[in-house]
Every structure is written in structure tokens, then in C-alpha cells.
mmCIF file of the N, C-alpha and C atoms, coordinates in Angstrom:
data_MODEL
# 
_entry.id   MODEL 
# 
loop_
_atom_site.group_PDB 
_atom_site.id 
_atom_site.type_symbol 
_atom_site.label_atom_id 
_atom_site.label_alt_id 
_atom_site.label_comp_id 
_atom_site.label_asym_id 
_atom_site.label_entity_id 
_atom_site.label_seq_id 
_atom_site.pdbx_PDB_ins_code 
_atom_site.Cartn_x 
_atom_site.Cartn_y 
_atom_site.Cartn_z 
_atom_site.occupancy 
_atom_site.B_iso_or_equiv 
_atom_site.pdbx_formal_charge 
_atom_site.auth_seq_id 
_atom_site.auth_comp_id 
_atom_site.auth_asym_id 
_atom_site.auth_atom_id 
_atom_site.pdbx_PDB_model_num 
ATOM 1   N N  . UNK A 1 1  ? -88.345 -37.825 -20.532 1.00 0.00 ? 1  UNK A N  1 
ATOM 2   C CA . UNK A 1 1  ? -87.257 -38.534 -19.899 1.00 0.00 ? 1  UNK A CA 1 
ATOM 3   C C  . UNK A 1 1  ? -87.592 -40.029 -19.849 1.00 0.00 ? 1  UNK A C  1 
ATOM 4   N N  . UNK A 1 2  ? -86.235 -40.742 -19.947 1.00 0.00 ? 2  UNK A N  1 
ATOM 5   C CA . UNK A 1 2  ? -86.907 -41.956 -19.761 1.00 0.00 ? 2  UNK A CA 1 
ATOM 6   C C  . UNK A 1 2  ? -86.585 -42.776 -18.373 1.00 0.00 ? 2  UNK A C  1 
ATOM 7   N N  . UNK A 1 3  ? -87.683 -44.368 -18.280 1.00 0.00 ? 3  UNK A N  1 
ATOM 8   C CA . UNK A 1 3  ? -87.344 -44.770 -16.869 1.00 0.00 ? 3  UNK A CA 1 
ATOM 9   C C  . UNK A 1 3  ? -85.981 -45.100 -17.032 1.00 0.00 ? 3  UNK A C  1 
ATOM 10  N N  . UNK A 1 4  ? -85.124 -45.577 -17.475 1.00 0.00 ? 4  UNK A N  1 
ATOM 11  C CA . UNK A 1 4  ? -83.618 -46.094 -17.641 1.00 0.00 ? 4  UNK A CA 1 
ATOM 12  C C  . UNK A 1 4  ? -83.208 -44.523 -16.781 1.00 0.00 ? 4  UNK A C  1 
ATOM 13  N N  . UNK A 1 5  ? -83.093 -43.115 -17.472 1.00 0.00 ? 5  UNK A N  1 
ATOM 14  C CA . UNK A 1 5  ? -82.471 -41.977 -16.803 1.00 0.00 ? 5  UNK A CA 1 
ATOM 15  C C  . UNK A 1 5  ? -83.123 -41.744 -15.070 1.00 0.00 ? 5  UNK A C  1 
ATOM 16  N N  . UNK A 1 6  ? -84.847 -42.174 -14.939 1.00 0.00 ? 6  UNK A N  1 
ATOM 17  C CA . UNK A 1 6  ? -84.881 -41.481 -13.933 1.00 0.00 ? 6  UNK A CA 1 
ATOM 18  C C  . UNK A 1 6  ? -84.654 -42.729 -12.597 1.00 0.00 ? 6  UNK A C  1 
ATOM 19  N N  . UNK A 1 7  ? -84.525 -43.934 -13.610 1.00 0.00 ? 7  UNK A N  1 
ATOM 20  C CA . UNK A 1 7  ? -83.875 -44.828 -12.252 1.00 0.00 ? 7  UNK A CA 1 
ATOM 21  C C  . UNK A 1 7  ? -82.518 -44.441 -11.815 1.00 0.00 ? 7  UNK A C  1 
ATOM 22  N N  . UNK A 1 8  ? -82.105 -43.967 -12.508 1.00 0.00 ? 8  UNK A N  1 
ATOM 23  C CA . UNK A 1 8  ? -80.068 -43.642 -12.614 1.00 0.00 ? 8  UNK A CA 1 
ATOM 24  C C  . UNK A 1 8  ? -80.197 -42.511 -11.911 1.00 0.00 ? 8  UNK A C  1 
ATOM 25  N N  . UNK A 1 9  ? -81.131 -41.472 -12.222 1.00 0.00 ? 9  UNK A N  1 
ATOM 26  C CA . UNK A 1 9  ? -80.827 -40.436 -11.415 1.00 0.00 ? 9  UNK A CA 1 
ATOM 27  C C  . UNK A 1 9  ? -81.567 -40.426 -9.993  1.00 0.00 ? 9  UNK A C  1 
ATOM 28  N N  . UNK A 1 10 ? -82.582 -41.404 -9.673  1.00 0.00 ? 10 UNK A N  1 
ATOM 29  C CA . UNK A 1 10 ? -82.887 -41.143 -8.058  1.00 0.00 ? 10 UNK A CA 1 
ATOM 30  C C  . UNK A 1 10 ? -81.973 -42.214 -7.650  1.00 0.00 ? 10 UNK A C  1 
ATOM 31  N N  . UNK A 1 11 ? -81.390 -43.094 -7.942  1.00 0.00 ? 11 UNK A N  1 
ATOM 32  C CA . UNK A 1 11 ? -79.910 -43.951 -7.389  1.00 0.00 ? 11 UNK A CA 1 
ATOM 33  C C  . UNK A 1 11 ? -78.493 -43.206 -7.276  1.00 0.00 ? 11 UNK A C  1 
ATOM 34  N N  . UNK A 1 12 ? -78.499 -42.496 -8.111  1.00 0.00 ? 12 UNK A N  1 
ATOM 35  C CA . UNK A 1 12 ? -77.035 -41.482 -8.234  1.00 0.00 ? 12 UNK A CA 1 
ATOM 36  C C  . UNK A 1 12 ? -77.383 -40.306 -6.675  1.00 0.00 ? 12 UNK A C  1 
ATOM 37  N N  . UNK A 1 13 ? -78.818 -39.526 -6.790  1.00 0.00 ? 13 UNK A N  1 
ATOM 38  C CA . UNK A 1 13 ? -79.200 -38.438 -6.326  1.00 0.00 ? 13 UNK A CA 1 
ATOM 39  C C  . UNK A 1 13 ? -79.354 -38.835 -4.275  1.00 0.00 ? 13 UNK A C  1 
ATOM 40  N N  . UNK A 1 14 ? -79.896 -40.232 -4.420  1.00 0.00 ? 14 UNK A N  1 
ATOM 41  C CA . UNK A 1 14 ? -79.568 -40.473 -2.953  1.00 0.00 ? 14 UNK A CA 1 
ATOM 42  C C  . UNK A 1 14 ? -77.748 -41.048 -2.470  1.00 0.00 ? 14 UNK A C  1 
ATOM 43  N N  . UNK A 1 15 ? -77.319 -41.187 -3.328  1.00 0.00 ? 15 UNK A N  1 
ATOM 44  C CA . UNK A 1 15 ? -76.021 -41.559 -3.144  1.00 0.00 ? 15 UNK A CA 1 
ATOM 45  C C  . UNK A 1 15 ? -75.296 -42.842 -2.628  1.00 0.00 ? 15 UNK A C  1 
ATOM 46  N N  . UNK A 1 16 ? -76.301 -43.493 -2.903  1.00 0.00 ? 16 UNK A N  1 
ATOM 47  C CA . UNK A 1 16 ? -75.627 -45.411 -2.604  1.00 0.00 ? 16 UNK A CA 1 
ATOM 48  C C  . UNK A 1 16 ? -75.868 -45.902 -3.393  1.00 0.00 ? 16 UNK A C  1 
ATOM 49  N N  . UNK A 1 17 ? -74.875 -45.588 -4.870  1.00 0.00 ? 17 UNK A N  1 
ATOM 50  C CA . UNK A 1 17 ? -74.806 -45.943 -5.748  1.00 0.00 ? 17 UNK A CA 1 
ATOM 51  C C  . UNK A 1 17 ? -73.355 -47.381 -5.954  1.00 0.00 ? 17 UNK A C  1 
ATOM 52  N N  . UNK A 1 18 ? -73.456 -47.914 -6.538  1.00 0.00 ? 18 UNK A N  1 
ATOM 53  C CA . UNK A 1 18 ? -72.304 -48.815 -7.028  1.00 0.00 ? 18 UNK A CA 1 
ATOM 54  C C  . UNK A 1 18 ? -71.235 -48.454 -7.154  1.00 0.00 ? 18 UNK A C  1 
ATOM 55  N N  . UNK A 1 19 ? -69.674 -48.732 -7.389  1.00 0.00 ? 19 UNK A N  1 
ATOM 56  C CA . UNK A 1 19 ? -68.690 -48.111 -7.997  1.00 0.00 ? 19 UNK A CA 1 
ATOM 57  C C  . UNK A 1 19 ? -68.542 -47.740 -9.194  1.00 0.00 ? 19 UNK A C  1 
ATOM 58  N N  . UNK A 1 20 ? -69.479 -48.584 -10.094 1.00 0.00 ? 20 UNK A N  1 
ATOM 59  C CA . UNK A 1 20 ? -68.812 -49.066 -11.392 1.00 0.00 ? 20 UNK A CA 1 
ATOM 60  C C  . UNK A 1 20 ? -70.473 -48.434 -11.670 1.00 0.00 ? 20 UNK A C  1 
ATOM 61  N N  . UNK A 1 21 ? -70.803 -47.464 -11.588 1.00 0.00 ? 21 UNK A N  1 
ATOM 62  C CA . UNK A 1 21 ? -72.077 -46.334 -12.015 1.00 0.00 ? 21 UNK A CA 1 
ATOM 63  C C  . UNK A 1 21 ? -71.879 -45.611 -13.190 1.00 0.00 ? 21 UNK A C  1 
ATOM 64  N N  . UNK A 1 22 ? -70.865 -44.973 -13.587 1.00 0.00 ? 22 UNK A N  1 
ATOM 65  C CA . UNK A 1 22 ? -70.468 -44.251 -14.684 1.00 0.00 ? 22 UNK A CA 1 
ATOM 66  C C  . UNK A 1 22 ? -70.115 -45.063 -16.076 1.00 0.00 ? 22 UNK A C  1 
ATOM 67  N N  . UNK A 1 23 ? -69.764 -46.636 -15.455 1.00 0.00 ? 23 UNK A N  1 
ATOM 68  C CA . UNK A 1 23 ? -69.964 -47.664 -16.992 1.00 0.00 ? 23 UNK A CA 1 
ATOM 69  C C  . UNK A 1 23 ? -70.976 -48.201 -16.995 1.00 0.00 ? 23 UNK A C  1 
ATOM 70  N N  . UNK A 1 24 ? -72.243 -47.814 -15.968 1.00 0.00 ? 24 UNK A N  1 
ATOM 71  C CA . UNK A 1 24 ? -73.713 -49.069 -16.395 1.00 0.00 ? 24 UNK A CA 1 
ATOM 72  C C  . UNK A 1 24 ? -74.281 -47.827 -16.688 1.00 0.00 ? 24 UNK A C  1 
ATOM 73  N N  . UNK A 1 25 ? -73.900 -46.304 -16.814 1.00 0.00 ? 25 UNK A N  1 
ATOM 74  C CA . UNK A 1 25 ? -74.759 -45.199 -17.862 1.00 0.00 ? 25 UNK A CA 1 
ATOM 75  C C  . UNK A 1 25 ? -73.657 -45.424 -18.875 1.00 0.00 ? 25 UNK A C  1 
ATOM 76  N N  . UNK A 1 26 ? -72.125 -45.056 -18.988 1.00 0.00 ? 26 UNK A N  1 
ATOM 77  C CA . UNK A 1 26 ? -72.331 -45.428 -20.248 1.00 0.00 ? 26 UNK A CA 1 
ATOM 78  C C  . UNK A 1 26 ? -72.710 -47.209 -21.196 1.00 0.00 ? 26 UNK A C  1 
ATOM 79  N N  . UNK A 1 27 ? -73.275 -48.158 -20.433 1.00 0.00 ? 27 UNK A N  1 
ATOM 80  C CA . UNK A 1 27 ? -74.211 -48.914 -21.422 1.00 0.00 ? 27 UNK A CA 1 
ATOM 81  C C  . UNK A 1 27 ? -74.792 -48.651 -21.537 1.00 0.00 ? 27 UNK A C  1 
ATOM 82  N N  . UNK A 1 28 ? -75.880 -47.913 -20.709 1.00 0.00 ? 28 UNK A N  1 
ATOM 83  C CA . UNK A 1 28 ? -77.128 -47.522 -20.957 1.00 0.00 ? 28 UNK A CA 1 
ATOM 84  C C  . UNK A 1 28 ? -77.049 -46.929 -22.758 1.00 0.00 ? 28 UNK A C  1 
ATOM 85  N N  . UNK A 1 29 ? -76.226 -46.020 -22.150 1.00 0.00 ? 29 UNK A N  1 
ATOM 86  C CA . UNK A 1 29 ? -76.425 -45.010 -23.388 1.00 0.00 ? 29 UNK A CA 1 
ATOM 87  C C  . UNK A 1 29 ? -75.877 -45.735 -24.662 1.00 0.00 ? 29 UNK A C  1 
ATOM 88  N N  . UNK A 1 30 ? -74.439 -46.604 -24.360 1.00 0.00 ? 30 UNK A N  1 
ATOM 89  C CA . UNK A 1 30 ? -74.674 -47.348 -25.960 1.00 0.00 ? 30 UNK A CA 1 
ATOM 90  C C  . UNK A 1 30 ? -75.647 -48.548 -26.444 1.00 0.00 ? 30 UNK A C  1 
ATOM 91  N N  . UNK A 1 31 ? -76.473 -49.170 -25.475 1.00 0.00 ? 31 UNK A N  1 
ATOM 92  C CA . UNK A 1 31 ? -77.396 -49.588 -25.493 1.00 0.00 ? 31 UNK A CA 1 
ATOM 93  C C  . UNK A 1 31 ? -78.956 -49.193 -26.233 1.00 0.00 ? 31 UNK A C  1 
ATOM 94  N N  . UNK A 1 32 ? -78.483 -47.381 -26.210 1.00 0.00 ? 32 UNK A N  1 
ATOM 95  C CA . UNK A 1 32 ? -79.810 -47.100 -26.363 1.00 0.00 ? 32 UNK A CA 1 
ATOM 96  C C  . UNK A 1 32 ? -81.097 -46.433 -25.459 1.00 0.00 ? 32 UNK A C  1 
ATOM 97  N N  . UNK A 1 33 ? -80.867 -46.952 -24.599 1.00 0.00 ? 33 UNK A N  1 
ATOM 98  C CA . UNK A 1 33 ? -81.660 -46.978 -23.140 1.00 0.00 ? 33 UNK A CA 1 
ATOM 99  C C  . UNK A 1 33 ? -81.526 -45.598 -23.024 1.00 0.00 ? 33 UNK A C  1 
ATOM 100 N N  . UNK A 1 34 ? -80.498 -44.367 -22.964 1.00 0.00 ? 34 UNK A N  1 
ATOM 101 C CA . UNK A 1 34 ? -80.843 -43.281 -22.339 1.00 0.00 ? 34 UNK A CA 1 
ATOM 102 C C  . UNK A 1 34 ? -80.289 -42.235 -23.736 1.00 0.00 ? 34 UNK A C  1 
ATOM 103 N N  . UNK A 1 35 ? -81.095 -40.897 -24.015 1.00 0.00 ? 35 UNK A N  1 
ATOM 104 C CA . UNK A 1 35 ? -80.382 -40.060 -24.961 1.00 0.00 ? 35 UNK A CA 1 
ATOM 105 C C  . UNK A 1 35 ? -79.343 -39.289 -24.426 1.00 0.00 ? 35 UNK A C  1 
ATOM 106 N N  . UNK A 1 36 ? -78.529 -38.846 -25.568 1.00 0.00 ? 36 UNK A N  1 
ATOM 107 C CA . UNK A 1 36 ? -77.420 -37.753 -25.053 1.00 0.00 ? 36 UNK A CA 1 
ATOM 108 C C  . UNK A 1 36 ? -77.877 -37.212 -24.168 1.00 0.00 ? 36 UNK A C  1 
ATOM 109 N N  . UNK A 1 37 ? -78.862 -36.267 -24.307 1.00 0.00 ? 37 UNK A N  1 
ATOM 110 C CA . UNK A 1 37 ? -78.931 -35.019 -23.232 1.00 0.00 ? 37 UNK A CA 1 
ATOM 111 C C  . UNK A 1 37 ? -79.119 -36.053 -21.739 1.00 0.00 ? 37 UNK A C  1 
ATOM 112 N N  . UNK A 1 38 ? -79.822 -37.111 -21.991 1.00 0.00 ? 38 UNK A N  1 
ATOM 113 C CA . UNK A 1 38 ? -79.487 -37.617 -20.366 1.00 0.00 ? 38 UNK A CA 1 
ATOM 114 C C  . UNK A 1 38 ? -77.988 -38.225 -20.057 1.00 0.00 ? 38 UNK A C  1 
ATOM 115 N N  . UNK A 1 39 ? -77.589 -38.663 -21.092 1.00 0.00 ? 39 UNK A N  1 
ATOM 116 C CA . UNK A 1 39 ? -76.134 -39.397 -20.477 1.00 0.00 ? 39 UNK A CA 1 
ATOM 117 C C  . UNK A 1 39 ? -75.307 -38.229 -19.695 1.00 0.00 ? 39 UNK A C  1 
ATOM 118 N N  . UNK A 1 40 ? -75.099 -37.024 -20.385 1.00 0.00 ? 40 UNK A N  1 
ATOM 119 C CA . UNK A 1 40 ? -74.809 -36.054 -20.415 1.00 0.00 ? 40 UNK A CA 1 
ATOM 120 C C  . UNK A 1 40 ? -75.387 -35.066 -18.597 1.00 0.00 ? 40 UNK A C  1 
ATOM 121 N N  . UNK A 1 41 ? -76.279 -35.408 -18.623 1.00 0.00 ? 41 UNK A N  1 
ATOM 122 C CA . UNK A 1 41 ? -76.915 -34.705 -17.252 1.00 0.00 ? 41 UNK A CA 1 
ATOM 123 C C  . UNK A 1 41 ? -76.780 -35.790 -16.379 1.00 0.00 ? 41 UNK A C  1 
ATOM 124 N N  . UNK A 1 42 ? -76.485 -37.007 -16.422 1.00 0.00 ? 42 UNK A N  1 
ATOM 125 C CA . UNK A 1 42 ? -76.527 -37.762 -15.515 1.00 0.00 ? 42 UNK A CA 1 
ATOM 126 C C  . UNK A 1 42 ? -74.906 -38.054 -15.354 1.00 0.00 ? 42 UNK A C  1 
ATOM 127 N N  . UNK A 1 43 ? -74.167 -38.002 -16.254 1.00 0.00 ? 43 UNK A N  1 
ATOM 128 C CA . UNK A 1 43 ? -72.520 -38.037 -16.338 1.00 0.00 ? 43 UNK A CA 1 
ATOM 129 C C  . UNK A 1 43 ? -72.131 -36.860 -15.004 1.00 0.00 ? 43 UNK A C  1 
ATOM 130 N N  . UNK A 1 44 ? -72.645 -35.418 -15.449 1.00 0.00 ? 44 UNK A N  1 
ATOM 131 C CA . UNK A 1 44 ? -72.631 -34.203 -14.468 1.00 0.00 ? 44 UNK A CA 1 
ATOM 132 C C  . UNK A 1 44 ? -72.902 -34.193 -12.939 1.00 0.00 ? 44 UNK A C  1 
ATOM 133 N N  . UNK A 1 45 ? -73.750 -35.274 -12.906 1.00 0.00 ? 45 UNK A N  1 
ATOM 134 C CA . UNK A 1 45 ? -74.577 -35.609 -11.787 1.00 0.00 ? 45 UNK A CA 1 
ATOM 135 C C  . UNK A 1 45 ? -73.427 -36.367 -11.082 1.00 0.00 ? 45 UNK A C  1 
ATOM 136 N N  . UNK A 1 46 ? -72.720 -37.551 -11.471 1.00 0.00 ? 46 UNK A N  1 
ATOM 137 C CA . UNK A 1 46 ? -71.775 -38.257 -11.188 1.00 0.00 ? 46 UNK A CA 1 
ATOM 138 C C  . UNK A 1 46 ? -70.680 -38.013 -10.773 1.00 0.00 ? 46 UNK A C  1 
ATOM 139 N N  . UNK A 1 47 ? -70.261 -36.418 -11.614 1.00 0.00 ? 47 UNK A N  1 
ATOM 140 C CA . UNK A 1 47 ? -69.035 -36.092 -11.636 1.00 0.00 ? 47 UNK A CA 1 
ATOM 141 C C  . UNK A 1 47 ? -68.754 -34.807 -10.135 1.00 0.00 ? 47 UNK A C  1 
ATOM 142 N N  . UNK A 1 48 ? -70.358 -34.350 -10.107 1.00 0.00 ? 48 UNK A N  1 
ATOM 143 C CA . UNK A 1 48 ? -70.138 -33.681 -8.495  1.00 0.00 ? 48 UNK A CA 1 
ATOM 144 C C  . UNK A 1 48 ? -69.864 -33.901 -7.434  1.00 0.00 ? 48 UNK A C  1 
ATOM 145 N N  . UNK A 1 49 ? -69.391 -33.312 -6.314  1.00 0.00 ? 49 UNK A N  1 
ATOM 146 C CA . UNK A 1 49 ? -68.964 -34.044 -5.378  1.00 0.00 ? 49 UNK A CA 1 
ATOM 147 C C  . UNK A 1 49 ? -70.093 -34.249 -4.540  1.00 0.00 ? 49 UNK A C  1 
ATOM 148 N N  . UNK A 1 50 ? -69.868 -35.706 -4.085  1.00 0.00 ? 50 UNK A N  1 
ATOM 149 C CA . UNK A 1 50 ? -70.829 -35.811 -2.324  1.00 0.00 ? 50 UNK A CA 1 
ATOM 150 C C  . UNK A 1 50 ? -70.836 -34.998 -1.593  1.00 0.00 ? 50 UNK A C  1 
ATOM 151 N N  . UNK A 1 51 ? -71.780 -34.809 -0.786  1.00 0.00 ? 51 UNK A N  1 
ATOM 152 C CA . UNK A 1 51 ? -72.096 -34.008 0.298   1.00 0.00 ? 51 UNK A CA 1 
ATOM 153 C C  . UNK A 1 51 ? -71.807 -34.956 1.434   1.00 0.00 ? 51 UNK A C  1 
# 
């Protein structure tokens, strides 16, 4: 995994994340910075609801 995914995912996972979170992964990912399978698990991550 890389640091780009696991910064995104302990920022997404505590939940005081930005609004605009789902377009700084997808730069990441057209950037390069994160592979499918993370855009992809971290997109999922995004798309669940808060607790």
C-alpha cells in the first residue's frame, strides 16, 4: 500500500475529512499516487455512511 492511500484512509476512517475528498483521491489516482485497487477501496470507504 502506499503512503498517498494510507494517509487518505486514516483521514477518511476518523471522519474529518474535507468536502471535496472524493476529487483529491480521484487526483491522486490520475496523478499516479494511488493504484486502482486503492482508489477503488478508498472510493468504498467514502461512499459509506457516517456513523
Amino acid at each position: 500500500m502506499s503512503l498517498m492511500y494510507k494517509v487518505c484512509f486514516r483521514t477518511i476512517a476518523r471522519g474529518n475529512y474535507p468536502e471535496d475528498m472524493a476529487m483529491r483521491v480521484n487526483v491522486f489516482y490520475g496523478g499516479g499516487l494511488i493504484s486502482t485497487e486503492e482508489y477503488n477501496l478508498l472510493m468504498d470507504q467514502l461512499n459509506q455512511p457516517q456513523e
